[in-house]
SEDOBA-508840 format. One record per residue (C-alpha): x, y, z negated; residue in one letter. Coordinates in steps of 0.25 Angstrom, whole numbers, padded with zeros to 4 digits, always signed. Layout:
residues N
XYZa...
end
This chain:
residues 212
+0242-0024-0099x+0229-0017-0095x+0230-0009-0083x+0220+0003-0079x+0215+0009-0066x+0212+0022-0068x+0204+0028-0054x+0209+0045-0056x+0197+0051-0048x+0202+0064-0048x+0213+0059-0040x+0212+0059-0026x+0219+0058-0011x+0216+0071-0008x+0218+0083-0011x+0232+0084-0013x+0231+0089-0026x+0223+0074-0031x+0232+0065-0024x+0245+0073-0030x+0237+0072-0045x+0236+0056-0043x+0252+0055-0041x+0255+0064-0053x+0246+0055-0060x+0253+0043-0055x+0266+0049-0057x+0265+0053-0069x+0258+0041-0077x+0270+0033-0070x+0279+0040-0075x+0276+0045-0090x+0264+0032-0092x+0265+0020-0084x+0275+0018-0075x+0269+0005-0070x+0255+0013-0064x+0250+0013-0051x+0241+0022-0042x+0234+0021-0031x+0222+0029-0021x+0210+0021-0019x+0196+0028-0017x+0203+0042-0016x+0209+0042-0029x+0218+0037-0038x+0220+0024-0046x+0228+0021-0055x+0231+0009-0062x+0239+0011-0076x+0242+0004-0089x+0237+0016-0095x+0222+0018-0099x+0213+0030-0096x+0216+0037-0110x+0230+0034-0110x+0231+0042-0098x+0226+0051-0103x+0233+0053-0114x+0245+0052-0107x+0241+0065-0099x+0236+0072-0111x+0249+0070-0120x+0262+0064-0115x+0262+0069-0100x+0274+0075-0098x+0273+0085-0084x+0284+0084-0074x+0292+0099-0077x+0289+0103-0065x+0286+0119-0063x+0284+0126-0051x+0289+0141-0057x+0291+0146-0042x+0273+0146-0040x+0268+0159-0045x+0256+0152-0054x+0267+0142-0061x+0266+0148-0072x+0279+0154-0076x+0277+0168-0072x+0264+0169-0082x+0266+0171-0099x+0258+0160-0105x+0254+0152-0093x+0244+0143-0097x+0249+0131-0088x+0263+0133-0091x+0265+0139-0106x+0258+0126-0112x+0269+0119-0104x+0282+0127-0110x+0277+0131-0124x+0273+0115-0126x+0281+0107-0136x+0276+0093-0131x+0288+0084-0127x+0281+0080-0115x+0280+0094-0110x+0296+0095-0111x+0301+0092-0098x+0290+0101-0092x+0294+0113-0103x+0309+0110-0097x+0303+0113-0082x+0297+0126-0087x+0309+0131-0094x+0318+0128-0083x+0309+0135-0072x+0308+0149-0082x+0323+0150-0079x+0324+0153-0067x+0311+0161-0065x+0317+0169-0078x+0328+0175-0069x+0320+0176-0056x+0309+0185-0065x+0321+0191-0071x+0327+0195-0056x+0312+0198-0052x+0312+0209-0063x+0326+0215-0061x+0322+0217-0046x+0311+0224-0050x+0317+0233-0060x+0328+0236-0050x+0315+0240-0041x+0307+0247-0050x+0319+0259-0050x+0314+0262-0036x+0298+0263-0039x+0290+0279-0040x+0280+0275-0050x+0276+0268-0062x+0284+0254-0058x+0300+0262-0059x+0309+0255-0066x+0304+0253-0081x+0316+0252-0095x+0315+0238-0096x+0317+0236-0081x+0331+0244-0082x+0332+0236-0095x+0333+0225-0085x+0341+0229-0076x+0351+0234-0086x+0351+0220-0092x+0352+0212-0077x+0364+0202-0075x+0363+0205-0060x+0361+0220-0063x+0373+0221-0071x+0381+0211-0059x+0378+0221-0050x+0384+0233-0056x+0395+0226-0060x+0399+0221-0047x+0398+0234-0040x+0407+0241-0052x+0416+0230-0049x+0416+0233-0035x+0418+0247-0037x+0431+0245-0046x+0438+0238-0034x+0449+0249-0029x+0448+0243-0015x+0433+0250-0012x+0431+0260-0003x+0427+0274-0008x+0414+0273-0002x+0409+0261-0008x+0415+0265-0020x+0405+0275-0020x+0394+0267-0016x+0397+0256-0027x+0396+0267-0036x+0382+0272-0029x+0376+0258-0032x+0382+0257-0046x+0376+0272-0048x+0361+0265-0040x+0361+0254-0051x+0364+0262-0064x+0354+0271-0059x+0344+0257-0059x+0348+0253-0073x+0346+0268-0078x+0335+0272-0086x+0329+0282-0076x+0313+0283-0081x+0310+0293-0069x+0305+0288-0057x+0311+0289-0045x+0304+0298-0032x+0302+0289-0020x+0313+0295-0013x+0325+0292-0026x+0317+0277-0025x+0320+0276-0010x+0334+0281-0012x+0337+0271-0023x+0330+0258-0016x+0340+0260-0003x+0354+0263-0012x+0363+0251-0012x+0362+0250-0026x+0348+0248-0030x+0349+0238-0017x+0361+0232-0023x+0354+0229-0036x+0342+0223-0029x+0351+0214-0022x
end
């Protein structure tokens, strides 16, 4: 069996970002190509000594690696909150078998950045009733709203709690203010508001309710 040393100049000790590059390599030709390589630093860079030849290498990277899935969704240029991004759409539109596990990683993170964009917006829609200009409150945000689990969860709890027969009079009536805040949200109200019904509306228990 012929064995080859393969001397991978652009790996180095330092800076970080070399020396981590040579274990990936390592890492990766042991796990997916020759389990039975070794690596080494001598004359600041890496060596490594395979079964494998230059060019089979090479082909290895260029056609049957298969990327650990991992994805970091929580960093701002992950790509996930771009359409198209061209180091992740490659990624998820690729039929390639060997990109499968990586397409599972990617579909698995949109899940939960799916409902946290989807809380993100509600927010905002529930905010926008507040703004004096151009930014109020727009049909598809009340579309939105409308359509929210957590909206709707609201109001029925509150409507459950105003249908108990041991509440005081007085929180009956403030129940039903809160109930009246909240519809008044959902409705489709196209005038903007004067700073002071903004104010008035941002400090009522039932716009801070439906923020909570």
């Amino acid at each position: 069996m012929t064995i080859y040393h393969h001397s991978l100049l652009g790996c180095s000790p330092t800076p970080l970002g070399n020396y981590l590059k040579a274990l990936g390599i390592l890492r990766i030709i042991a796990e997916q190509l020759d389990p039975a390589c070794r690596g080494w630093w001598q004359e600041e860079h890496f060596h490594l000594l395979s079964d494998k030849s230059q060019a089979e290498i090479e082909r290895f990277f260029l056609d049957k690696y298969e990327p650990s899935p991992f994805v970091s969704p929580w960093n701002k240029g992950c790509g996930f909150f771009k359409v198209d991004d061209a180091g992740l759409a490659p990624l998820e539109k690729s039929l390639a078998k060997r990109f499968s596990r990586f397409r599972d990683g990617i579909k698995a993170a949109r899940e939960p950045l799916n409902e946290i964009s989807n809380a993100d917006a509600t927010i905002r829609a529930i905010k926008a009733r507040t703004k004096t200009n151009r930014s109020f409150q727009t049909a598809e945000q009340r579309t939105l709203l409308r359509n929210s689990v957590p909206v709707q969860q609201t109001l029925a709890a509150l409507e459950a709690t105003l249908a108990k027969t041991d509440i005081s009079p007085e929180d009956t009536e403030e129940i039903r203010r809160e109930i009246s805040t909240i519809q008044q949200i959902l409705a489709d109200v196209t005038t903007i508001p004067t700073k002071s019904e903004a104010d008035k509306l941002k400090t009522s228990t039932g716009y801070k309710r439906l923020l909570g």
